[in-house]
N, CA, C and O of each residue as an XYZ file, in Angstrom:
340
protein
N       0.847     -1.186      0.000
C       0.000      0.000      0.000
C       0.888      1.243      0.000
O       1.424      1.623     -1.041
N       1.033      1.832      1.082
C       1.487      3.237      0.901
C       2.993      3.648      2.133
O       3.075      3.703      3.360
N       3.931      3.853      1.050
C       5.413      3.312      1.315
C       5.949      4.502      2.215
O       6.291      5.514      1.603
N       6.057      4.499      3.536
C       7.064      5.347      4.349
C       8.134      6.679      3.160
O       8.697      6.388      2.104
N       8.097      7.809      3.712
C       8.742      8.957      3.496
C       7.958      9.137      1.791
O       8.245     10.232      1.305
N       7.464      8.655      1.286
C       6.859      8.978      0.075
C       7.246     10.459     -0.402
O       7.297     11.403      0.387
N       7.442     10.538     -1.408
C       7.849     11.427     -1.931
C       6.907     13.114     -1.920
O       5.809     12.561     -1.982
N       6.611     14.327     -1.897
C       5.181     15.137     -1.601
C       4.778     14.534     -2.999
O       5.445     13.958     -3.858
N       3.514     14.854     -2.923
C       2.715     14.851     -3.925
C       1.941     15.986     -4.124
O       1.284     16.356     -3.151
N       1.862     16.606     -5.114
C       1.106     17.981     -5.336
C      -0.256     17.742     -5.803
O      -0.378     17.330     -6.957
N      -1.675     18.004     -4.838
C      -2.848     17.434     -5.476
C      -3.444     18.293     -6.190
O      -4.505     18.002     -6.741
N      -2.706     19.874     -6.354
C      -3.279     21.177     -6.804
C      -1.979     22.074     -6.963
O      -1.397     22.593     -6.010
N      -1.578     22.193     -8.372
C      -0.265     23.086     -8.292
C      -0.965     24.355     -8.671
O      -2.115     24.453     -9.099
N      -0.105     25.306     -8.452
C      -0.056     26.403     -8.406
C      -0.696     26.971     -9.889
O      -1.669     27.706     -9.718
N      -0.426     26.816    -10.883
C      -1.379     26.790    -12.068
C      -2.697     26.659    -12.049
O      -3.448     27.603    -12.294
N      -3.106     25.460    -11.751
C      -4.146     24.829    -11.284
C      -5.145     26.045    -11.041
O      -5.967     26.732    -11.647
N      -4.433     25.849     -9.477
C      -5.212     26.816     -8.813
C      -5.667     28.564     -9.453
O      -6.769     29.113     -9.463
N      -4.309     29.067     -9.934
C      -4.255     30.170    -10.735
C      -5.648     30.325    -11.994
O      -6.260     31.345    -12.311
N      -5.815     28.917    -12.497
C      -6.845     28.870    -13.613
C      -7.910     28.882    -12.989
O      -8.569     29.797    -13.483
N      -8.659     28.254    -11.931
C      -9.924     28.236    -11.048
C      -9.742     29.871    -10.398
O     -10.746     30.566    -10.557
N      -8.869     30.367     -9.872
C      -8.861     32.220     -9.459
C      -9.026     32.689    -10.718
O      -9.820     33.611    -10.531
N      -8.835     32.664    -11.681
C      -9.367     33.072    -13.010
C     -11.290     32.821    -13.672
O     -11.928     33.606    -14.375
N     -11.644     31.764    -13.232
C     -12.922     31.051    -13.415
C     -14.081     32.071    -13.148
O     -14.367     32.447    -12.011
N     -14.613     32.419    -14.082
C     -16.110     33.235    -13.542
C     -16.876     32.723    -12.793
O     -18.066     32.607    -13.085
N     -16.273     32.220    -11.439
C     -17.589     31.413    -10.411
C     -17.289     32.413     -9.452
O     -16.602     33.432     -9.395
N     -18.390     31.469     -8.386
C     -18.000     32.352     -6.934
C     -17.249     31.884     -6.230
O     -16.797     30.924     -6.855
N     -16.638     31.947     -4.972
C     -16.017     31.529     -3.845
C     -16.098     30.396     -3.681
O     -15.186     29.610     -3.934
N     -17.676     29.954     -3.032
C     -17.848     28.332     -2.935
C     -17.629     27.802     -3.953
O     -16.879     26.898     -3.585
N     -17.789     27.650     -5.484
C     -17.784     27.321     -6.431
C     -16.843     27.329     -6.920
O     -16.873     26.525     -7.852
N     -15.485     28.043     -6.798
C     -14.259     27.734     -6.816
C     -13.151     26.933     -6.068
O     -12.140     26.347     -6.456
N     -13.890     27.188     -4.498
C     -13.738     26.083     -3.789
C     -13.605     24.679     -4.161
O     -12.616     23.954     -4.265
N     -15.169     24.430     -4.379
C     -15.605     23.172     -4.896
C     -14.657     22.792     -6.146
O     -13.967     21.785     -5.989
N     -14.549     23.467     -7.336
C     -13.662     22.803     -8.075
C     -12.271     22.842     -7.904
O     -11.576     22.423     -8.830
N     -11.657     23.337     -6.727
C     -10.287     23.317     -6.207
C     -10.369     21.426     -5.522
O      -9.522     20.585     -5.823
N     -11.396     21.193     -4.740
C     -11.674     20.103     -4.242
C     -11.792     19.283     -5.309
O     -10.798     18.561     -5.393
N     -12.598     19.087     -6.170
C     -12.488     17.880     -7.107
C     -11.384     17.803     -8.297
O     -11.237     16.826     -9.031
N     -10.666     18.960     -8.353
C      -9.129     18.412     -8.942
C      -8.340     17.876     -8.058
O      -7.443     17.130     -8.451
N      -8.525     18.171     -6.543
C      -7.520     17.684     -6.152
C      -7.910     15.972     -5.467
O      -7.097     15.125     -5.095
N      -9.118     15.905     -5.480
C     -10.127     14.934     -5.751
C      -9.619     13.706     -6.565
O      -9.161     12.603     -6.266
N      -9.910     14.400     -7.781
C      -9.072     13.376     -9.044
C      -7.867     12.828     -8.947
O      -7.731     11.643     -9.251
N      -6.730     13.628     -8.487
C      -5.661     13.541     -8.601
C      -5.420     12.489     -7.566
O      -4.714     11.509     -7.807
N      -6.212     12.760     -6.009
C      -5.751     11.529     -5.098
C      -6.493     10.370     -5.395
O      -5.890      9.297     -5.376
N      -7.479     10.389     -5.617
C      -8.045      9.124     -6.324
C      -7.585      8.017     -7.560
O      -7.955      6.859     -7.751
N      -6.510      8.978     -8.395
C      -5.927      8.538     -9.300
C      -4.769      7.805     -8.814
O      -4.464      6.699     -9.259
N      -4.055      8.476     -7.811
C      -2.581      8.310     -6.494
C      -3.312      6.880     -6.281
O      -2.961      5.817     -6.795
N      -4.136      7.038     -5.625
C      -5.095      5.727     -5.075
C      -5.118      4.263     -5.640
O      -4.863      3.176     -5.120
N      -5.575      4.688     -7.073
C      -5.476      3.538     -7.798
C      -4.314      3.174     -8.164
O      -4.003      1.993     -8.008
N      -3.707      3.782     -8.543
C      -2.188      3.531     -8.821
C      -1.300      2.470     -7.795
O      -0.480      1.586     -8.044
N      -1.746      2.882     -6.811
C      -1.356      2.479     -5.743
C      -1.601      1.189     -5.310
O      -0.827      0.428     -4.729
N      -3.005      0.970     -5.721
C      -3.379      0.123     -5.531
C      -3.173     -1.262     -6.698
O      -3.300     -2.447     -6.390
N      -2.919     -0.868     -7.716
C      -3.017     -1.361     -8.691
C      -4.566     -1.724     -9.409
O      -5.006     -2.849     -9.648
N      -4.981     -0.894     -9.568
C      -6.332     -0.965    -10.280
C      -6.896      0.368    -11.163
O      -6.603      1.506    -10.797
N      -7.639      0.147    -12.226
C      -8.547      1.005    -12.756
C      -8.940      1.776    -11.835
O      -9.492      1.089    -10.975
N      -8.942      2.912    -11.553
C      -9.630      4.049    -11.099
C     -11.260      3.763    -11.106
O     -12.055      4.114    -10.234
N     -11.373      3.475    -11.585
C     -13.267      3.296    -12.306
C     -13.027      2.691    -11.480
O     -13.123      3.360    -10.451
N     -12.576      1.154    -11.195
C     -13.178     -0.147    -10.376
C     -12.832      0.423     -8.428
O     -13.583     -0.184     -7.665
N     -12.155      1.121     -7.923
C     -11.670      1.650     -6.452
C     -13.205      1.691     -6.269
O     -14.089      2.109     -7.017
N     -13.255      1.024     -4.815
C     -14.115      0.880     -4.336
C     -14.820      2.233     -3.293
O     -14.533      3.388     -3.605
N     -15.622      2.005     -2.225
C     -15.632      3.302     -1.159
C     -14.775      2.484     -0.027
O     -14.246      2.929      0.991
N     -14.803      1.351     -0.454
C     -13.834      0.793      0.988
C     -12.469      0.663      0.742
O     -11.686      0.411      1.658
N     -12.150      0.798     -0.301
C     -10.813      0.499     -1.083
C     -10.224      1.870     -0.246
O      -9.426      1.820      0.690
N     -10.847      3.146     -0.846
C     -10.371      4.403     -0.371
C     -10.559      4.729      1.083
O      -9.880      5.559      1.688
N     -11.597      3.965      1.632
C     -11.242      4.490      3.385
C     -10.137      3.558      3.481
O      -9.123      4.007      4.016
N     -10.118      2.605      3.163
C      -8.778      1.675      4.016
C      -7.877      2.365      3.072
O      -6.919      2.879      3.649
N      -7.890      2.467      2.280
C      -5.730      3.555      2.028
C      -5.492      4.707      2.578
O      -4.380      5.112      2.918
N      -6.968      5.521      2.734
C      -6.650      6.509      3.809
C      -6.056      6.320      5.491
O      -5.056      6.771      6.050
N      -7.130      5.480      5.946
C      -7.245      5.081      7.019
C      -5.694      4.417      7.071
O      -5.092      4.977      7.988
N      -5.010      3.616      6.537
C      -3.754      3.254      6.327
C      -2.448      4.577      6.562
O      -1.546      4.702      7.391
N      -2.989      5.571      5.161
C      -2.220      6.657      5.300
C      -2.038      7.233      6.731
O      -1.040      7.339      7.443
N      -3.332      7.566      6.907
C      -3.036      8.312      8.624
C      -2.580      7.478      9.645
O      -2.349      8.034     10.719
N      -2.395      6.273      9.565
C      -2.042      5.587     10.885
C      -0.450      6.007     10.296
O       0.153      6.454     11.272
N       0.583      6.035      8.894
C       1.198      5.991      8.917
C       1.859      7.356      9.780
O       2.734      7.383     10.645
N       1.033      8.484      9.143
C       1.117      9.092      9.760
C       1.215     10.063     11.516
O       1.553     11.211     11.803
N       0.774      8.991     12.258
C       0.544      9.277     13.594
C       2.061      8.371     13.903
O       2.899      8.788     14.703
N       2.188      7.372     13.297
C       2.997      6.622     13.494
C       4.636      6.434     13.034
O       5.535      5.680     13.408
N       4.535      7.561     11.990
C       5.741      7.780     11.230
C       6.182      9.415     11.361
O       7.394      9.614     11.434
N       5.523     10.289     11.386
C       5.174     11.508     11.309
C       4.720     11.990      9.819
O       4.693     11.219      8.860
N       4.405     13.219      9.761
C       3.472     13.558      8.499
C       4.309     13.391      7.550
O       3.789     12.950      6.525
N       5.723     13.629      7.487
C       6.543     13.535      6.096
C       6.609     12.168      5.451
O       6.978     12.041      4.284
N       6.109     10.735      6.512
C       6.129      9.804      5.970
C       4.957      9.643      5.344
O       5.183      8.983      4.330
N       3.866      9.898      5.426
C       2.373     10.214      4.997
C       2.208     10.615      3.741
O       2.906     11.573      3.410
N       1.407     10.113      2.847
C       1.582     10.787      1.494
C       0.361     11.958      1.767
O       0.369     12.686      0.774
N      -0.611     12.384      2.668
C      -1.798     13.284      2.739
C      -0.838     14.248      3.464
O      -0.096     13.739      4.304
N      -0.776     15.280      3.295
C       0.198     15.969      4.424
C      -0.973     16.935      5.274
O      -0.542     18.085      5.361
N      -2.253     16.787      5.885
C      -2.603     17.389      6.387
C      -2.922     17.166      7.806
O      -3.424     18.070      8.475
């Protein structure tokens, strides 16, 4: 699953974000699509990870790699954690 000191992972670079502050929405609504790119991106981390189609990741697939992640985290400290929050 998910390997000690992992490298960061960027779920929203700076571009990204720059193009959604550009977006004719509002606040929440920029929000929201700040969340589902960065959405995509860990979900994609996810499968990868897992070795599977993205399409096929389950809802339990993703609590247990999370749930995984953060124990690494309590247990490794956050730099070993691939979620850094």
């Amino acid at each position: 699953m998910v390997e000690p000191q992992q490298p960061s992972v960027e779920f929203l670079t700076p571009e990204e974000s720059a193009d959604v502050d550009r977006a004719l929405m509002s606040s929440s609504e920029k929000f929201l699509t700040r969340l589902t790119i960065s959405s995509l991106k860990l979900l994609l981390y996810i499968a990868n990870d897992l070795g599977v189609p993205v399409e096929d990741l389950t809802h339990q697939q993703i609590i247990d790699w999370i749930e995984h992640d953060c124990q690494i985290r309590r247990e490794q400290g956050v730099e070993a954690a691939v979620l850094k929050w």
